[in-house]
N, C-alpha and C positions, 0 to 999 in steps of 0.2 A: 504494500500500500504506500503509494506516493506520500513521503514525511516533508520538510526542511524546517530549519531554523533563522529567525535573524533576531534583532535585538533594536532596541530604543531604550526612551528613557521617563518614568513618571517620575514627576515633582508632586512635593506637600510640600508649600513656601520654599524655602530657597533650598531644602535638602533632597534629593535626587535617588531613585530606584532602575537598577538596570531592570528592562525585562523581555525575556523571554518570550517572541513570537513562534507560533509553533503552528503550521500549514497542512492540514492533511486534508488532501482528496479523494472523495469516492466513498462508498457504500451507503446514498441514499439519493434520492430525488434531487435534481439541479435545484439548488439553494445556495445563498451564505451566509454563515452564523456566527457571532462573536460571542466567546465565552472570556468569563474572566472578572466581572461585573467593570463591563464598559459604561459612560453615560450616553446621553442622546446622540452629543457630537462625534463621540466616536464610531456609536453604532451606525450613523450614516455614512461611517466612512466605506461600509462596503459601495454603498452606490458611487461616490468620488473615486475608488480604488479600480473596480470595476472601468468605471468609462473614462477611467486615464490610462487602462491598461488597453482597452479597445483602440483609442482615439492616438496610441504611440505604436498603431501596427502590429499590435502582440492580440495573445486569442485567449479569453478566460476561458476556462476550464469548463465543460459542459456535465460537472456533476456538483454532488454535495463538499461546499469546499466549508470547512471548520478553522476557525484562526484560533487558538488559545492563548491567552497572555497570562505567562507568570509571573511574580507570585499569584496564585488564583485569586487569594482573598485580599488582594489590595485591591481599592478602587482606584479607577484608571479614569482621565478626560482626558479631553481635548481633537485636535485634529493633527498633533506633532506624529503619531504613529503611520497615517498615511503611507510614508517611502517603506517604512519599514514592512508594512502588511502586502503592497504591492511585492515586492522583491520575495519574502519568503512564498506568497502567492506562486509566482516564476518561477521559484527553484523548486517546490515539489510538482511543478507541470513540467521539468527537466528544462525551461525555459533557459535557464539562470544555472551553473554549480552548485552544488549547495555549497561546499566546499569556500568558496569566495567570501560566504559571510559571517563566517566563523571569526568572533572576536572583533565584529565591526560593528557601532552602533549607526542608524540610518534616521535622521530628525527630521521632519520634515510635511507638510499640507502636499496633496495634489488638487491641483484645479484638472476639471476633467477633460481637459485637451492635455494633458502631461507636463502643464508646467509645474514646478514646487516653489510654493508661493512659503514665506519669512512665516516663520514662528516665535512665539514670546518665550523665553527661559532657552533658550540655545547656553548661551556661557554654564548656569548650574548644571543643566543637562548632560554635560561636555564633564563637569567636575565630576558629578556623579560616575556615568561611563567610565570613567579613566579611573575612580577608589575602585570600579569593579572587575577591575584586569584588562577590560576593551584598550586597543590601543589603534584601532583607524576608525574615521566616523566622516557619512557626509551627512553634509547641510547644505541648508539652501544657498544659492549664491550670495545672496543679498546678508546673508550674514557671517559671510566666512570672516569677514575683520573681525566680530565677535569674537568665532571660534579660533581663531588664531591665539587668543588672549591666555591660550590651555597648553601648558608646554604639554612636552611626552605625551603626544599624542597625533599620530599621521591624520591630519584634516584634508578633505577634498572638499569642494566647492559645485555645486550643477544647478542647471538651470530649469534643465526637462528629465522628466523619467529615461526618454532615449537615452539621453547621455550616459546616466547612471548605467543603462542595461547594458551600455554598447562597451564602457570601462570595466564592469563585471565578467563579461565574457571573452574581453582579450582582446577585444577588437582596436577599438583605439582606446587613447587615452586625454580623453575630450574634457575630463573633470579637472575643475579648477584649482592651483594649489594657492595658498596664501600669500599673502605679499608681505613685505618682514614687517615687525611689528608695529602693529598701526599708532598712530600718534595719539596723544592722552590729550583732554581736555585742556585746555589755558586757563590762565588766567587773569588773562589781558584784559578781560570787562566789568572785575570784580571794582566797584566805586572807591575813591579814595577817601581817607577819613579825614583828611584835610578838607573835603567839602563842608563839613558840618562849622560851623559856627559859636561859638559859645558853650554853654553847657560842660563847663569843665567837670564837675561830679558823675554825668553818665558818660565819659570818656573815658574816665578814670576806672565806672563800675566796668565798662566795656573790655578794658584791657584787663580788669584782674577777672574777670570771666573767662577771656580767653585764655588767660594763662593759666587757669587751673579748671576749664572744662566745668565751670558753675553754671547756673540756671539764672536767667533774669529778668528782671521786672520793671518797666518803665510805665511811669504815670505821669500825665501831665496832659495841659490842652492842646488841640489839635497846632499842627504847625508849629510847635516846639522840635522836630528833630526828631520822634521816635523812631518813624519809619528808616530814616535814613541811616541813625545809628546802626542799625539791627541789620540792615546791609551792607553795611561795612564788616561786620566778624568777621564772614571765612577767612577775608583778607587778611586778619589778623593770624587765625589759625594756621599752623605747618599744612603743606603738601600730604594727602595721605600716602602713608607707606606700599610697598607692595600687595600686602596681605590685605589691608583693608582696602584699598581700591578694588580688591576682586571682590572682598563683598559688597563694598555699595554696586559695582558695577552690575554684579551679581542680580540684586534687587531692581534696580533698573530696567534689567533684561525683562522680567519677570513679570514689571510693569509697561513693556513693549515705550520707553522712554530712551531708548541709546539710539545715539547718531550715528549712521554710519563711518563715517567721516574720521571721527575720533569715538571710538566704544570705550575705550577705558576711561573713566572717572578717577581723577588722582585731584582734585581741587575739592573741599569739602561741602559738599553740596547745600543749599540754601531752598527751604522749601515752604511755602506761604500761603497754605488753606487759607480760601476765604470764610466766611464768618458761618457760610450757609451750608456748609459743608456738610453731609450727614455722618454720623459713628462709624459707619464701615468704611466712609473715604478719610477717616480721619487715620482710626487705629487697623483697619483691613477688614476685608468683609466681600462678602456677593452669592451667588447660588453657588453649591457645591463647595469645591476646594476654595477659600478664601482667596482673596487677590491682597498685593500688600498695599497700605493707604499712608498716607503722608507722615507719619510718624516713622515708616520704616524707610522711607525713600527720605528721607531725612537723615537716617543712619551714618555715624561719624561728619556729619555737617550739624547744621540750625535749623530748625524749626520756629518758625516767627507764626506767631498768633496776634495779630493786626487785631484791635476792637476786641480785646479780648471777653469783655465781660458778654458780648455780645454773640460769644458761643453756645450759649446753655448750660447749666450745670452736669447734663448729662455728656455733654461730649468734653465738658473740661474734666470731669472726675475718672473718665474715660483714661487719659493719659498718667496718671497715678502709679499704677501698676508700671506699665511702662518706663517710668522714669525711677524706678528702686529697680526693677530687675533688668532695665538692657534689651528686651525682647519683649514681640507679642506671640500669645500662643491662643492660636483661634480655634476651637472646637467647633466639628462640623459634623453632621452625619455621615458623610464619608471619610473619615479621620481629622487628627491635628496637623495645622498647617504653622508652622515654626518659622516668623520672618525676625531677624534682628532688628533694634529698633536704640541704638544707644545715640541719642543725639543729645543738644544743647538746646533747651527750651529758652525761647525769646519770648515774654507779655509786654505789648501795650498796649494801655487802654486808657481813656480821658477818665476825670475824676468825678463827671456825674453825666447824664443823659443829655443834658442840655447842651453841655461842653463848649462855655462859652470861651472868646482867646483869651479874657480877663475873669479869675474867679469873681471879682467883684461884680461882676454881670450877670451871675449863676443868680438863675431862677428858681434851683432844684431844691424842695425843703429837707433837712435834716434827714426824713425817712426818706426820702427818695435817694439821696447820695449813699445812704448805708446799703437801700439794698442794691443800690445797681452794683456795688463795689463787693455785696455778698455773695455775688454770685461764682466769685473769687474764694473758692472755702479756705477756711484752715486748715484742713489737711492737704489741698495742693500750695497755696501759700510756703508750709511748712518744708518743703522739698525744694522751694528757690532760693538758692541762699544770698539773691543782692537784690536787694529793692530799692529805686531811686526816683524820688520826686523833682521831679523836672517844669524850668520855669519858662514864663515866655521870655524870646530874645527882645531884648531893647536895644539895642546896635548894629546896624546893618554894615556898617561905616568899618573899611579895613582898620581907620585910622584907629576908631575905637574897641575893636576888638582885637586882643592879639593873636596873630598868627598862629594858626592850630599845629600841630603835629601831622606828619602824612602819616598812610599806613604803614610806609617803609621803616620809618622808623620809631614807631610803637611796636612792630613787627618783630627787628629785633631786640626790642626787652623781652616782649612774648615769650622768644624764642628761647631767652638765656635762660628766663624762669621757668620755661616748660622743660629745659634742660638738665636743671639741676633740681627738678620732681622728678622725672623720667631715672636720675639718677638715684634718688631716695627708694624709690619703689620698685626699681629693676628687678630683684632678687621675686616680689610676691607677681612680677607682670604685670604691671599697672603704668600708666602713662603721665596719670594727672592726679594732681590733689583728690579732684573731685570721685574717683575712683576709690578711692581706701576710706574701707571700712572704719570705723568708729572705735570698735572693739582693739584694732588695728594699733589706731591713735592714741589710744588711751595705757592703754597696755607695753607694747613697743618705742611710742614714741611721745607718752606724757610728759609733761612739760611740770614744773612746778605750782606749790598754789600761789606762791608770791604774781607769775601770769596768768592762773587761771581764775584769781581771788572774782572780778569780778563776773567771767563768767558764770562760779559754783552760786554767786547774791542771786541772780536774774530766773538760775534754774532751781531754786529755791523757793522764788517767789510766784514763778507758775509763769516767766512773764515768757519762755521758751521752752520747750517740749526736750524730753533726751535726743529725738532726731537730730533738733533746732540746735542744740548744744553740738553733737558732731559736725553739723552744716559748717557752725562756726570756726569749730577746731580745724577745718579743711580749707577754709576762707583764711586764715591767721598765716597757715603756712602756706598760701599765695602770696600771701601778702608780706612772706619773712622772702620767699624767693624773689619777688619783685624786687624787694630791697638789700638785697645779697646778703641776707643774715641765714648763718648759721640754722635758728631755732627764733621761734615768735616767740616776740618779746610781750608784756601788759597792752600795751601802745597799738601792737597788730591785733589782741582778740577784740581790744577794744574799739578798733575798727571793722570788726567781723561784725558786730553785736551792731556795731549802728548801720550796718548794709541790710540791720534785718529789723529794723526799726517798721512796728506794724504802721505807722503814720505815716509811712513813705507809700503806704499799697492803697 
């Protein structure tokens, strides 16, 4: 009985399953059946497989053809399996070798004239394939700069099913190879922080954010600067590294967001839900397998939350979780979908509904400023460790304001102080103040009470939580590396403690 095999690739968020196509023809009535628990997109893919294999000059099979995909009990979507279902289809009709696809995974849509049209998650796919011992795989053309991103791994490139069949059986060698490593994103358009104006206290919260990967919080009336500050970070932040560039890039993929052009993401990405956003475009969500939402495409970059109060409670309490563990983990009836999510929360928000450019022109009575500003809870409050009250500019005039700082060179203090944290924490793998634990700090790297005196008053008196107390202690020694000390001194918690000053939210 006519058998073959070939291979592809299922995702759940960004972690990857080789699997198992398995083609047998014959012993029932001309049919085609997909076992395996496929969803709807897949299950059509017999029709697409079918009349791309017609429509490229090849002859389907005129009995019961059975595709099986292992693992059985994983659920499977999508339309990536396409290349793969055709080809093992070919090779138990002796079309194809079977022999040729042994240890090759095949990603890829067919349109049913035989072209292979781009798929989302090609890079994870690629990751995955290659921890499962595959070491040759095509894709579709249109993403080979993707898949080049995957060392130890023989990639071809094609356009039409033809191609593929005609390079499988020896004929020519019509598939496309990679072109050497495609170029990384710039960051030539990232704004300069010499735009901004005034405002020396959220310049100051900006760069001790960036330097120690904190959370922040900008409040003030419209036209003071928030927006613009909050676009200037990445600038601020390092280049990402190799490893993390493959994950954000990863995620991008994922989210059908990568350029041809340049696929890799090595500049920390900056990403700006609007207000009307709903919970599954924020944290990830959709039918079936979750898709990832802006909190993960945000992942080693910023996450700006413009109007912030103007979220809901429900999609700001949403982010919580997220911002203590690093990840979202979305449960779904066809399993968990695992996307990272370690980013840098940006709030701005005006200080009441009305938001006029002058407080003294606020309409808004006592209750209405509390609660618009409530909707801001204390337990997300409690996870940003700078908050700063920001006032309107009264000086347009070069003359009278002085000359601001660029980003080049706030850039490198950034850098010296994320250097000498990178260097503190080497040993547990940790990059940033904002990263080490509490337990961590306390224990390994307590500081005396003569420094901590008034922190131990505040957490006494209830006016800081124990989080709130570690925020601070991680904020202290930004603020000792900023200033090339050793260990934080009284002077740094005591500037911890006022970044977290609830009158500034």
């Amino acid at each position: 009985m006519p058998l073959a095999r070939a291979w592809s690739v299922a995702l759940f968020g960004v972690d990857g399953v080789a699997v198992e196509i398995e083609a047998d023809i014959g012993g029932g009535r001309p049919r085609t059946q997909i076992v395996g628990l496929p969803d709807a997109s897949l299950n059509e893919a017999k029709e697409r497989v079918r009349a791309a294999i017609r429509n490229s000059r090849e002859e389907w099979p005129g009995e019961l053809v059975t595709l099986a995909l292992s693992p059985a009990a994983l659920p499977k979507g999508g339309s990536g399996y396409d290349l793969a279902l055709a080809c093992a289809v070919l090779a138990a009709a002796d079309r194809v070798p079977p022999e040729v696809l042994t240890g090759m995974a095949l990603i890829g849509e067919l349109a049913l004239d035989g072209r292979i049209r781009a798929v989302r998650g090609v890079l994870p796919g690629l990751l995955a394939a290659r921890r499962a011992g595959l070491r040759r795989a095509v894709v579709p053309a249109s993403a080979l700069s993707e898949a080049a991103l995957v060392t130890d791994l023989d990639v071809r490139g094609a356009n039409t099913l033809v191609e593929v069949l005609s390079s499988l059986r020896g004929e020519t060698d019509s598939l496309l190879r990679p072109a050497p490593r495609p170029r990384s994103t710039e960051a030539d358009d990232v704004p300069d922080l010499a735009d901004v104006l005034g405002q020396p206290e959220a310049r100051w919260a900006l760069e001790v954010a960036a330097a120690g990967g904190h959370h922040l919080l900008l409040n003030g009336p419209p036209g003071t600067g928030k927006t613009m500050l909050a676009k200037r970070l990445p600038g601020l932040l390092p280049p990402l590294n190799e490893e993390q560039a493959l994950e954000v890039t990863a995620v991008h993929s994922i989210a059908g967001l990568l350029s041809p052009a340049a696929p890799l993401i090595t500049v920390p990405p900056f990403v700006a839900p609007h207000h009307s956003t709903s919970v599954p475009g924020l944290v990830g969500g959709g039918s079936g397998l979750a898709k990832p939402g802006a909190i993960s495409q945000a992942h080693h970059g910023v996450l700006f939350m413009d109007e912030a109060c103007e979220f809901g409670p429900n999609r700001l309490e949403a982010l919580r979780t997220a911002l203590e563990e690093g990840e979202v983990r979305l449960a779904r009836r066809d399993g968990v979908a695992r996307y990272p999510a370690n980013f840098q929360l940006v709030l701005a928000t005006n200080p009441c509904p009305c938001a006029p450019p002058r407080e003294l022109d606020c309409t808004c009575s006592p209750h209405e400023r509390r609660r618009y500003l409530g909707r801001l809870s204390g337990p997300l409050l409690d996870r940003v460790d700078l908050r700063v009250r920001m006032r309107p500019i009264t000086a347009m005039s070069s003359a009278e304001v002085s000359t601001p700082e660029s980003t080049a060179v706030v850039r490198a203090r950034v850098d010296k102080a994320r250097r000498r944290a990178a260097d503190r924490w080497h040993e547990h793998g940790w990059l940033t103040n904002a990263q080490a634990p509490g337990p961590i700090l306390r224990r390994e790297f307590g500081l005396p009470h003569k420094v901590t005196a008034l922190l131990d008053r505040v957490l006494a008196t209830g006016a800081v939580t124990a989080r709130g107390a570690d925020r601070c202690l991680r904020v202290a020694w930004t603020l000792a590396d900023l200033a090339e000390a050793d260990r934080p001194e009284a002077d740094h918690v005591a500037a911890a403690l006022e970044f977290r000053d609830r009158r500034s939210a």
